[in-house]
N, C-alpha and C positions, 0 to 999 in steps of 0.2 A: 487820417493818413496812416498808412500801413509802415510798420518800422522796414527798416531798407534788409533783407538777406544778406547776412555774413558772408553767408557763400558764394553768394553772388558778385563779379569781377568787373560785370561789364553789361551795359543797360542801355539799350537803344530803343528810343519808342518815336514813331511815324518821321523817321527820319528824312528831310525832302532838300532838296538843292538845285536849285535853277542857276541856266546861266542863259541870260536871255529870255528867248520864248522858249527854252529848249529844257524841260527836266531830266538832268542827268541820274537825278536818286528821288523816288516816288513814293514815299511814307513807308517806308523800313523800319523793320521792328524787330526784334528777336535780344538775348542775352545769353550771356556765356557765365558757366562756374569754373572754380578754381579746379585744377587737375584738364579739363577739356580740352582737346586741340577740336578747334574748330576748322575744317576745310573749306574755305570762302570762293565758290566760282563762278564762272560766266563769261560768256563770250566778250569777244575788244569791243570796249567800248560801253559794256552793260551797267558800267556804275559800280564798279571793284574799290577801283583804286580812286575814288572821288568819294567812297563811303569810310575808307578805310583814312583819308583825311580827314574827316570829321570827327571819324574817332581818334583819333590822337593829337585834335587841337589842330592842325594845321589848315584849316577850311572851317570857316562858319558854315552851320547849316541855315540854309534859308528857313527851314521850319523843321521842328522835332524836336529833339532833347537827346542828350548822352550823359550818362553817368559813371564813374569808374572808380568801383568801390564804393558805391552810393555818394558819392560826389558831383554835384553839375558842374559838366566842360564850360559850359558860359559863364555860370555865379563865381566859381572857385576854378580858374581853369590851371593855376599854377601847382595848385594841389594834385588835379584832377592829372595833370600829366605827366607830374611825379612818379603815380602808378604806373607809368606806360615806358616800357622798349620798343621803337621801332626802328626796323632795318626795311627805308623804301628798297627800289629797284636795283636803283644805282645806288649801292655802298656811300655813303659820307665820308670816305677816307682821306686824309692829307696823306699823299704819296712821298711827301720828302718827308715825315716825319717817321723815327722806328714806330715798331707797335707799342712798346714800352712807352714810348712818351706820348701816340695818341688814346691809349686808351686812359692815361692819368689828365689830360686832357679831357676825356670823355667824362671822364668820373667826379672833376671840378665842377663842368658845365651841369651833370648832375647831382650836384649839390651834394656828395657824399662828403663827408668829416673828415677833413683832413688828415685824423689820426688813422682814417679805418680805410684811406686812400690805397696805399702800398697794399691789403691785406686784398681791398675787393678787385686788383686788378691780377694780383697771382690766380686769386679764386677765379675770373672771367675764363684767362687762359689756360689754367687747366681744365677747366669744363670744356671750354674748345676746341681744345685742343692742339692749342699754340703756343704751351708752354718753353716750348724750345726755340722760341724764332722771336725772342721780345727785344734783342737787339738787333733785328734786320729793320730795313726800310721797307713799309709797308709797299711801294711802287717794285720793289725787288722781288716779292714775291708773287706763287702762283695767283690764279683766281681764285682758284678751292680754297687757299690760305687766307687772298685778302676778303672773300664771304665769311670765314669766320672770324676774321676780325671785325667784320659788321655786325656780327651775331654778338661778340662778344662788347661791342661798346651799349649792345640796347639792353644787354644783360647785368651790364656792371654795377647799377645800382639797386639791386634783387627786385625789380618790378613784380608788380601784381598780375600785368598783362604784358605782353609779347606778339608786337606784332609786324607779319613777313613778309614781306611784297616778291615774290615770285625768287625763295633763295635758292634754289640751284639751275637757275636759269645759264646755259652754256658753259657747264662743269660737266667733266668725264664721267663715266660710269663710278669710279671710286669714290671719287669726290662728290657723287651724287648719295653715295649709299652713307656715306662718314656724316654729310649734312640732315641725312635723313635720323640718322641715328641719336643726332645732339639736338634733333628736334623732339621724340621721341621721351629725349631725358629733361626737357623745359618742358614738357606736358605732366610730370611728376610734379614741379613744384613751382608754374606756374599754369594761367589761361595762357593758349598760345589762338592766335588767328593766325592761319597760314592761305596767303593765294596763291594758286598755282593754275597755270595752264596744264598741267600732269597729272592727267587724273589716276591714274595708276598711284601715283606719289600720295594722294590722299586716302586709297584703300591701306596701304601701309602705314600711317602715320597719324590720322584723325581719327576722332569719337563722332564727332557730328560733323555734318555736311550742309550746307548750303548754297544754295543755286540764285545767282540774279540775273535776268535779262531787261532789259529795257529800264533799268531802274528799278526795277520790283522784286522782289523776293517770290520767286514763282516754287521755290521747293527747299523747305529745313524739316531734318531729320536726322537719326542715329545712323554709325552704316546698317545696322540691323533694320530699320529702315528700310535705305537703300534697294536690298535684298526683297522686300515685302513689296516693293510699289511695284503694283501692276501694268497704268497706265494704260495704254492701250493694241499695244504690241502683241503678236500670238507667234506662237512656235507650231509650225507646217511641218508634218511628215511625212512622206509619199516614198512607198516600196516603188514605184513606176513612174517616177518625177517626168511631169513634160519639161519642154522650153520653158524658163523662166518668165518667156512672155505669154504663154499662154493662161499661166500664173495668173499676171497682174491683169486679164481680160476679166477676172468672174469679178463679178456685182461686189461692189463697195471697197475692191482692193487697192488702198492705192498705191502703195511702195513694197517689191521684194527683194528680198538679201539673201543671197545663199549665208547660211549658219552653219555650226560645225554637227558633228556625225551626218550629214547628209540631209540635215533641217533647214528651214526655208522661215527667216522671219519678215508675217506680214504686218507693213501698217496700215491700217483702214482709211478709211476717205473719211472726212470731219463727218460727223453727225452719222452712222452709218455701220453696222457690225456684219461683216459679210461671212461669217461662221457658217450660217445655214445654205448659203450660198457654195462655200467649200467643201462640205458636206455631198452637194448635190451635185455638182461640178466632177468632185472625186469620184461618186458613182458611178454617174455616166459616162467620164472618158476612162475607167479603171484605174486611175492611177494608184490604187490603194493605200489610203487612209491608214495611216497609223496612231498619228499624233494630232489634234489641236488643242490646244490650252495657252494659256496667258503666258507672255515670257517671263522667266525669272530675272531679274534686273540686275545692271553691275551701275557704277557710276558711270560709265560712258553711257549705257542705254537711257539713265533719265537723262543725262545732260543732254542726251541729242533729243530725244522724244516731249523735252520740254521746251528747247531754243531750235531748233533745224527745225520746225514749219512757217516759224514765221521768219528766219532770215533768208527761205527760200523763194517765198509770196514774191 
């Protein structure tokens, strides 16, 4: 057996969970190092936030393994989630408590030393950025304020892993950029897993990306990555652009989008590359041919080019 990677944080292999006849997560595998923000996505319902239990102990997996810190969640799970910060959806706050008292609270329940209590709850809230509100009532404050008070209870015992279940979810623009920022600086000195519906929020803020639908890990990679994947998307150029529909008439196209400088992205019909077709199509009615080539990809373009054909079927 292979000695376990130091650097390694976080270790999932053929991870699967049934609920019924119905598999919610389909042998999931991938792992995360120290320093990486992972960006975790996928459409409602794909097996996000049912995987994202598993890893942090709160869901048996019906089959798989997790490890955290070379740790098994089943064998050792008390160990195991000792390494782990999580802030679900909804905040675990006590509203009538100040923040001063829930996060020494917090910091009990994670078993930090009495002695070293007082020290990691100044340190949580000035990472936070909360250092000025530790005697308000958590229920007193804004959203923006009580999301980093969520941040800062999964933070309070220096976890090895960090993980987000959708934190700027209905916070303003400020309070969106301040959360992204304090994410950002947990990607220094720890693994963060973050999920989000925002995909934009994970071009600024992750190293790696992953994609699940249906249960399955259908796309991991770097954003540089990202960038590289083809897929099967093309960028149309036409100085004499017809109807859009006349577009989607030639052989094997089946979906177009106007794109920006005056570009047309098409995607083909399964099993089918209709290039030569565009080719011929362009000559004959003149619409002059400038462009076809593969699209360059952003994260919305795999996310949709990976999940929008079959939640359309």
């Amino acid at each position: 057996m292979n000695a376990p990677d130091q650097n390694q944080t976080v270790r999932a292999t053929d991870l699967t969970r049934q609920f019924g006849d119905r598999v919610a997560v389909n042998q999931v595998s991938f792992s995360l190092n120290r320093g990486e923000v992972l960006g975790f996505l996928g459409p409602n319902g794909a097996g996000k936030t049912t995987t994202m239990q598993m890893l942090t102990g709160n869901l048996a997996p019906t089959a798989g393994q997790v490890e955290i810190c070379g740790i098994d969640m089943l064998e050792r799970p008390t160990e195991a989630k000792a390494r782990i910060g999580y802030l679900p959806e909804t905040p675990p706050l006590y509203r009538d408590l100040t923040v001063n008292e829930f996060l020494q609270l917090a910091g009990r329940l994670h078993r930090v030393p009495k002695k070293e209590l007082a020290g990691a709850v100044e340190s949580a809230k000035q990472r936070c950025g909360i250092g000025d509100v530790g005697q308000r009532l958590i229920g007193a404050l804004s959203k923006g304020y009580q999301q980093r008070v969520g941040i800062a209870q999964a933070i309070i015992h220096n976890p090895d892993v960090v993980i987000l279940d959708e934190p700027t979810v209905g916070l303003d623009p400020n309070q969106i950029r301040d959360i992204r920022a304090l994410i950002r600086e947990l990607g220094g000195a720890h693994s963060v897993i973050l999920s989000t519906h925002i995909l934009p929020e994970v071009e600024q803020v992750c190293s790696r990306v992953q994609i699940i639908h249906k249960g399955r890990l259908v796309f991991a990679d770097t954003l540089g990555g990202v960038k590289e994947f083809r897929g099967r998307s093309l960028m149309l150029g036409l100085r004499n652009a017809p109807p859009i529909e006349a577009i989607a008439e030639v052989p094997g196209v089946g979906r177009v989008e106007p794109a920006r400088g005056g570009l047309f992205r098409i995607e083909p019909q399964p099993d089918t590359d209709p290039t030569d077709a565009l080719v011929q199509a362009s000559w004959d009615n003149g619409w002059g041919l400038f462009q076809l080539a593969p699209a360059v990809s952003s994260i919305e373009d795999v996310f949709v080019q990976l999940t929008h054909r079959e939640e359309t079927v």
